[in-house]
Backbone as CSV, one residue per row, in Angstrom:
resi,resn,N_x,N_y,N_z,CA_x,CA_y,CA_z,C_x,C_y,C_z
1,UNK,20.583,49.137,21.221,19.941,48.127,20.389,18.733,47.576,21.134
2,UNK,17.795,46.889,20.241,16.282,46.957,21.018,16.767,45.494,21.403
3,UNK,15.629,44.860,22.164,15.538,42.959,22.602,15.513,42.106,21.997
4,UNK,14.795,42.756,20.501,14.455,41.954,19.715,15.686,41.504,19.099
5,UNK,15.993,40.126,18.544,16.387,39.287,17.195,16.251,39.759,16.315
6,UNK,17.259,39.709,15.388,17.483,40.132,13.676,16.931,38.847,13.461
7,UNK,17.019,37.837,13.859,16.611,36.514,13.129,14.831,36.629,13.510
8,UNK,14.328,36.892,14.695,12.377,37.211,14.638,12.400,38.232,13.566
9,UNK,13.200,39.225,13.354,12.648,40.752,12.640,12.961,40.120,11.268
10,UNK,13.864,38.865,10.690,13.806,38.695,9.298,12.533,38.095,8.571
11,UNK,11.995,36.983,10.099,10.476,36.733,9.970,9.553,36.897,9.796
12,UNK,9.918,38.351,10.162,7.986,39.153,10.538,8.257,40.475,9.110
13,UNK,9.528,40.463,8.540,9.603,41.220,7.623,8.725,41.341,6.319
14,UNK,8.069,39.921,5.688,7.179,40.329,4.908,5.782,41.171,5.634
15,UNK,5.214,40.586,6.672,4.197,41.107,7.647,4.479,41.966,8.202
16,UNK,5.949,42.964,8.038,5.817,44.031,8.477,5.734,45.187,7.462
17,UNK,6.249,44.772,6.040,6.345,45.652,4.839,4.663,45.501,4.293
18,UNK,4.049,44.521,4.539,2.794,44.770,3.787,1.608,45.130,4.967
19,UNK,2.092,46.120,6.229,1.058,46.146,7.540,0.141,45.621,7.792
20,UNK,0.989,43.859,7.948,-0.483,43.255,8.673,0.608,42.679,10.054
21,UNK,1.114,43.736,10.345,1.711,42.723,11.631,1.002,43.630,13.132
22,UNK,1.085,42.968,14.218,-0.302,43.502,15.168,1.068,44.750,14.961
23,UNK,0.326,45.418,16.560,1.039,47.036,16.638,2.003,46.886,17.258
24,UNK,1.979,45.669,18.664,3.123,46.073,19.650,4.562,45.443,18.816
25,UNK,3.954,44.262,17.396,5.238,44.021,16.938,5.702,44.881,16.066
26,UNK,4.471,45.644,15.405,5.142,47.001,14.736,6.041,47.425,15.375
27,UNK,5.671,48.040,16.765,6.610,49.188,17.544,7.953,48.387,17.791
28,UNK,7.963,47.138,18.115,9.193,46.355,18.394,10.284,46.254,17.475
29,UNK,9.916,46.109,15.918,10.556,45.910,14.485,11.224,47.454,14.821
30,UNK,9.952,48.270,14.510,10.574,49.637,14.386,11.739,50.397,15.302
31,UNK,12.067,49.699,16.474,12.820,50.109,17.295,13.914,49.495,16.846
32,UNK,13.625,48.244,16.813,14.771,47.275,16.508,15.574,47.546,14.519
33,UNK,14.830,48.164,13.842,15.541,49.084,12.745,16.139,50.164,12.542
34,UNK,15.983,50.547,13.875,16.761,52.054,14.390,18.260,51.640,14.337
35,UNK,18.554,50.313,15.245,19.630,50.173,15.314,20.492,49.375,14.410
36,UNK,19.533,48.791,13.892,20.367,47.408,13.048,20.335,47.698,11.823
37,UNK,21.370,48.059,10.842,21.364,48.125,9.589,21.184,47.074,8.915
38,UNK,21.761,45.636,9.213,21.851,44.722,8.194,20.139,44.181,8.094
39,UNK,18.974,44.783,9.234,18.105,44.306,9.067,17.164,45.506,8.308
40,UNK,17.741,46.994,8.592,17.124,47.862,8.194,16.915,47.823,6.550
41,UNK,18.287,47.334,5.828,18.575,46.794,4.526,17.260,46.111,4.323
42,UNK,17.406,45.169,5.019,16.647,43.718,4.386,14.632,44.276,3.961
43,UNK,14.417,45.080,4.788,13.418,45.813,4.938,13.158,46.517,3.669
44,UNK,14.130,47.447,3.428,13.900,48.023,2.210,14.019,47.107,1.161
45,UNK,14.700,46.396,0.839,14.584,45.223,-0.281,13.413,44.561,-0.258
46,UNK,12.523,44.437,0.966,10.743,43.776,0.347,10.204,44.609,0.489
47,UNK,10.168,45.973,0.876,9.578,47.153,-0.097,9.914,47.173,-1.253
48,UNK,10.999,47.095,-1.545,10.997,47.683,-3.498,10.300,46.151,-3.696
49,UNK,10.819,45.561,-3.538,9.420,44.020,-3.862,8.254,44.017,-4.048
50,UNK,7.883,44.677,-2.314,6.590,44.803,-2.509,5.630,45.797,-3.183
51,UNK,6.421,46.891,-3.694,5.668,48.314,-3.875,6.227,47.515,-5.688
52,UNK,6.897,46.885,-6.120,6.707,46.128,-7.329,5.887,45.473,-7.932
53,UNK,5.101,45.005,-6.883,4.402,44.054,-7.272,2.853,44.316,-8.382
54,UNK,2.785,43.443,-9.378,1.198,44.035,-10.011,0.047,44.236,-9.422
55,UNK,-0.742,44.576,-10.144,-2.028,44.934,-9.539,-2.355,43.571,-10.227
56,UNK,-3.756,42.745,-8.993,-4.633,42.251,-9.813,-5.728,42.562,-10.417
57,UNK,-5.691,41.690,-11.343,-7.042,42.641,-12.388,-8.387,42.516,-11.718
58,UNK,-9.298,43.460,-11.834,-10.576,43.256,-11.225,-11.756,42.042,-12.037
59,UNK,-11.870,41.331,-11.365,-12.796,40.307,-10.932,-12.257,39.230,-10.904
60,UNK,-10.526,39.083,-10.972,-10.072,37.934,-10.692,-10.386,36.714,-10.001
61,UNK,-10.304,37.491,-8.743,-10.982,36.555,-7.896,-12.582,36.182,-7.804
62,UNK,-13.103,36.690,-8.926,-14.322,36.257,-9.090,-14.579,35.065,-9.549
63,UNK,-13.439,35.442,-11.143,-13.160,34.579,-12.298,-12.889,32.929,-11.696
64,UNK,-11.569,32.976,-10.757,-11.079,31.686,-10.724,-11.656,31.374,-9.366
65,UNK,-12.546,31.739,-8.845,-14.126,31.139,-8.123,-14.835,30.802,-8.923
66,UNK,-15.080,31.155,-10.117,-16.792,30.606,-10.504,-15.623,29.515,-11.546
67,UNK,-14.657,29.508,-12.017,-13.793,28.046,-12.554,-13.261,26.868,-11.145
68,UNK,-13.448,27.246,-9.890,-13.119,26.080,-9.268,-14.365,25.265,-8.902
69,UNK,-15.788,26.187,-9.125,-16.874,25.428,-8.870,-17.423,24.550,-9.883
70,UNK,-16.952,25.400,-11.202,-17.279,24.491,-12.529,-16.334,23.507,-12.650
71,UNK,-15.143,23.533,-11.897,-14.548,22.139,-12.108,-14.971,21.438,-11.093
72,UNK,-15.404,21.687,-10.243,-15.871,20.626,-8.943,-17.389,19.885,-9.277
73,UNK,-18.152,20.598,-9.981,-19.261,19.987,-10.881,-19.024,18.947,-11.677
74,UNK,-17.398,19.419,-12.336,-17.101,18.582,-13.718,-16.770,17.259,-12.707
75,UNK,-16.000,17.029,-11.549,-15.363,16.583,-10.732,-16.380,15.559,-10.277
76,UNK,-17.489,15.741,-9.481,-18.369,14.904,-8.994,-18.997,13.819,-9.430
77,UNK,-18.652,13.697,-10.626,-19.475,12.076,-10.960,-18.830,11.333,-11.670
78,UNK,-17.027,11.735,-11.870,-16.195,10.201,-12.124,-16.593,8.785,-11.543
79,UNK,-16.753,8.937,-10.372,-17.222,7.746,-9.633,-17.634,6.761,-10.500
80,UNK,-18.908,7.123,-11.180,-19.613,6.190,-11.978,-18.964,5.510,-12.777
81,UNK,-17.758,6.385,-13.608,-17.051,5.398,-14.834,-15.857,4.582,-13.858
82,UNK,-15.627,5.235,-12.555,-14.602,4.259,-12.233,-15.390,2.826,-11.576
83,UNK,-16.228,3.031,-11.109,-17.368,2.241,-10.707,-17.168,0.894,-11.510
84,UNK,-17.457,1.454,-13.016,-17.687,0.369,-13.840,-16.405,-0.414,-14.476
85,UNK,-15.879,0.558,-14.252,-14.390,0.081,-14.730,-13.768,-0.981,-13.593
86,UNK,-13.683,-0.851,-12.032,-13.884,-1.583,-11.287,-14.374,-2.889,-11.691
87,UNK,-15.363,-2.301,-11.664,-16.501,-4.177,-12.105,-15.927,-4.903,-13.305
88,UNK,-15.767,-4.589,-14.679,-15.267,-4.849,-15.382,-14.108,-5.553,-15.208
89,UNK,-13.002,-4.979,-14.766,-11.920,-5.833,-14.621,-11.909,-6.706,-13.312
90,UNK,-12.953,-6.793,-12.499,-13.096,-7.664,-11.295,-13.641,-9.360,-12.485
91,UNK,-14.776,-8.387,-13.143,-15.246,-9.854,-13.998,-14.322,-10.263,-14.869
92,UNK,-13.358,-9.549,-15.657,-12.379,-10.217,-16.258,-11.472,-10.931,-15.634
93,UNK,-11.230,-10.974,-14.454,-10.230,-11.460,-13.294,-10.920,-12.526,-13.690
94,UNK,-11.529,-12.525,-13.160,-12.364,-13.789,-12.221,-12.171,-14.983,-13.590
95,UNK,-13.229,-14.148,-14.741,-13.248,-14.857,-15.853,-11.933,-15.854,-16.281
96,UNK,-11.146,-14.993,-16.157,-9.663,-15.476,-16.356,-9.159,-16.686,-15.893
97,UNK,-9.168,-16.593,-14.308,-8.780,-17.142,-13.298,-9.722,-18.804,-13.565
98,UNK,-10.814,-18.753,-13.744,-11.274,-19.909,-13.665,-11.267,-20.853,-14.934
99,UNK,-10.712,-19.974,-16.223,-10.399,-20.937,-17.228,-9.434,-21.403,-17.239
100,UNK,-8.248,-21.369,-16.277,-6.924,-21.976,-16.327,-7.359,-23.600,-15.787
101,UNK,-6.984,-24.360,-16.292,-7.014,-25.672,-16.179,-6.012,-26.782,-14.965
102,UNK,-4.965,-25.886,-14.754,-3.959,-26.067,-14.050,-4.266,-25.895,-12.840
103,UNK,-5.280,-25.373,-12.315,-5.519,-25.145,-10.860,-5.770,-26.127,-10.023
104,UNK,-6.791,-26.752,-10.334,-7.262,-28.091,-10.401,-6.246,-29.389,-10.033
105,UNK,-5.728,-29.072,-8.684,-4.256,-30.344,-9.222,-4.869,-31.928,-8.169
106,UNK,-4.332,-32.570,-8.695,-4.577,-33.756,-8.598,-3.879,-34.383,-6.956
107,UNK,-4.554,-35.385,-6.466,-4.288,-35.668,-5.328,-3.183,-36.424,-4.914
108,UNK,-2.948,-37.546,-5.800,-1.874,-38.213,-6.300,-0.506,-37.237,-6.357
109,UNK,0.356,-37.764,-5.883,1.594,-36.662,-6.223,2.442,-37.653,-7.936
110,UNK,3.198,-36.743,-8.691,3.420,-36.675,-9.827,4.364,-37.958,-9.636
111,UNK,5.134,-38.129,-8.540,5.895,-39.642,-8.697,5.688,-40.787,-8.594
112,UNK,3.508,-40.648,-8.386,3.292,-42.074,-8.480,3.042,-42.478,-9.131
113,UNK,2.921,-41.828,-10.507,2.739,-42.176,-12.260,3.626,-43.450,-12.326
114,UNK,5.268,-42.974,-11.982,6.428,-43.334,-12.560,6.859,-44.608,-12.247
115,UNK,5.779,-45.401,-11.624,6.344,-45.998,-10.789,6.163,-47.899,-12.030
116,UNK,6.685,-48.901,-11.245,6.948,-49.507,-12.725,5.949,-50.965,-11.949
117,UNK,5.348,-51.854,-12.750,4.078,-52.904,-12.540,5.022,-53.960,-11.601
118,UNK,5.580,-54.281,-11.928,6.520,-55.178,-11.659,7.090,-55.498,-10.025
119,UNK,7.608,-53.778,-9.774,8.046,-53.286,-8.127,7.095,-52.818,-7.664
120,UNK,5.731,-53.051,-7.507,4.463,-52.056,-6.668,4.910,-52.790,-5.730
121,UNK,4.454,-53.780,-5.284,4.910,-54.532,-3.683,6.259,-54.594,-2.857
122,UNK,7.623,-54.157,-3.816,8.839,-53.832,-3.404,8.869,-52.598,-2.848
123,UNK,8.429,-51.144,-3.559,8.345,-49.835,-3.010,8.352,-49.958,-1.317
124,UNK,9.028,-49.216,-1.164,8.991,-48.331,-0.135,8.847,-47.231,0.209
125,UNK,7.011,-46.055,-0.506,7.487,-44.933,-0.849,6.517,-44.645,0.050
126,UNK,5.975,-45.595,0.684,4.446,-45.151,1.791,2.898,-44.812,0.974
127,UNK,2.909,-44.921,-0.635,1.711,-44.602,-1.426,1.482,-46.377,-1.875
128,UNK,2.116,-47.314,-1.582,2.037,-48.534,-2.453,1.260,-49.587,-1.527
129,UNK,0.558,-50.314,-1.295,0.680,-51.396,-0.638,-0.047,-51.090,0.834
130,UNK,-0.956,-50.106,1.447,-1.232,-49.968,2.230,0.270,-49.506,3.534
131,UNK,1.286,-48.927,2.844,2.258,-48.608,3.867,2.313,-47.332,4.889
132,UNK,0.839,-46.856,5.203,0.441,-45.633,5.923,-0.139,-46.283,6.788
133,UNK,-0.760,-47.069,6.392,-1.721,-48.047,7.415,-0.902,-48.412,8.150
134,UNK,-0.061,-49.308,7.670,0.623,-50.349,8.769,1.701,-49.587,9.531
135,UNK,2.221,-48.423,9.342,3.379,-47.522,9.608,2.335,-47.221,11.770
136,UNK,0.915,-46.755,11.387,0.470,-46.613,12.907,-0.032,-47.799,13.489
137,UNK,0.697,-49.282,13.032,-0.272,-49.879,13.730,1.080,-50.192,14.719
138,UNK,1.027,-51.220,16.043,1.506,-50.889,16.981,2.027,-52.635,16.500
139,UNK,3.127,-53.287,17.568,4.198,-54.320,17.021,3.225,-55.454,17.150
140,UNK,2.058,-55.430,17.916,1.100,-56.401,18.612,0.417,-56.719,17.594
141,UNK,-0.296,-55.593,17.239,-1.152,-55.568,15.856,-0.885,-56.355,14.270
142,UNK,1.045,-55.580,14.069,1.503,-56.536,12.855,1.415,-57.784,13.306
143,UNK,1.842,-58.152,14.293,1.641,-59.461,14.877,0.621,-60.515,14.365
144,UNK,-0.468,-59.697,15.062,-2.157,-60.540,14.394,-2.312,-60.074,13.253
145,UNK,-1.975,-58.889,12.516,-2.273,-59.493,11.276,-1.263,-59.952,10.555
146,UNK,0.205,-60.345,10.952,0.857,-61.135,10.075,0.125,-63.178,10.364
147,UNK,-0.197,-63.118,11.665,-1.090,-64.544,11.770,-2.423,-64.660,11.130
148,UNK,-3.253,-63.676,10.538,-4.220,-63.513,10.108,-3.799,-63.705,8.565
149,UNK,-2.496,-63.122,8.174,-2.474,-63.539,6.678,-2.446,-64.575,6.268
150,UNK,-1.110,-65.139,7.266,-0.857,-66.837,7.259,-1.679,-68.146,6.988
151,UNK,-2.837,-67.587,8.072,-4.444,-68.313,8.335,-4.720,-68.476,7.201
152,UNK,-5.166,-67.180,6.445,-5.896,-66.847,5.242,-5.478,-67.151,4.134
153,UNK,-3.717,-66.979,4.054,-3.441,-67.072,2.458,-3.148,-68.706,2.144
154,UNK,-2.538,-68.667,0.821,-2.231,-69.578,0.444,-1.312,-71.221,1.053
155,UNK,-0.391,-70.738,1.867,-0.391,-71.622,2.807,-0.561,-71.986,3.745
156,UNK,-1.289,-71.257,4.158,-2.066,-71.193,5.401,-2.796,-72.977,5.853
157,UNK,-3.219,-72.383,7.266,-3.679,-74.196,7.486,-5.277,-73.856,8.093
158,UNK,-5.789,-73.205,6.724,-7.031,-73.123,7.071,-8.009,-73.696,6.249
């Protein structure tokens, strides 16, 4: 039996039935079919394959050359309609997008609508009464300005 593999010689079997395989793997197959039937088989089965096979018609390969260039002609200037089609729905976006009314939201958060005339100076919600202000001022500060109100307001002794 030759060196070679039944498993390389099942490989090279189409390239060896249609002689395009170099020579030294010719001579190698061919030795190696001397001995091996189950590969010598396999051999003759892509001969009758191959000696099956049709003829192609003459100018085939002419034919479906001069149709891949006429479709590559046809091919070259989609661009343009996708181009526009692009643009189009970029401006309909846009268009879209800026007639919604809802975007636009307000600075106020929605729970200071709710709030009732009566309790504005009771709240404790940090939006009422200057309660952001006074939250950073330091114990010294409420200080002078709780004596500054005193001064100033109504019973004050000013």
């Amino acid at each position: 039996m030759s060196n070679m593999k039944c498993e390389t010689v099942r490989e090279w079997v189409p390239d060896y039935v249609s002689g395009r395989l170099a020579r030294l793997d010719d001579t190698s197959v061919r030795s190696h079919l001397k001995a091996c039937d189950e590969c010598r088989a396999e051999v003759e089965l892509a001969r009758l394959i191959f000696e099956s096979r049709v003829d192609v018609p003459d100018g085939l390969a002419n034919r479906v050359r001069d149709a891949v260039r006429y479709d590559r002609r046809s091919v070259s200037r989609p661009w343009w309609g996708i181009t526009a089609a692009a643009v189009a729905a970029l401006a309909l976006g846009i268009g879209f997008s800026s007639d919604r009314p809802e975007q636009s939201e307000s600075a106020i958060p929605g729970y200071a609508y709710e709030l009732d005339d009566e309790n504005l100076w009771l709240s404790d919600d940090g939006l009422i009464a200057g309660a952001p202000a006074l939250d950073a001022l330091s114990d010294e500060a409420l200080l002078q300005f709780l004596d500054e109100l005193d001064v100033g307001g109504a019973g004050g002794s000013a």
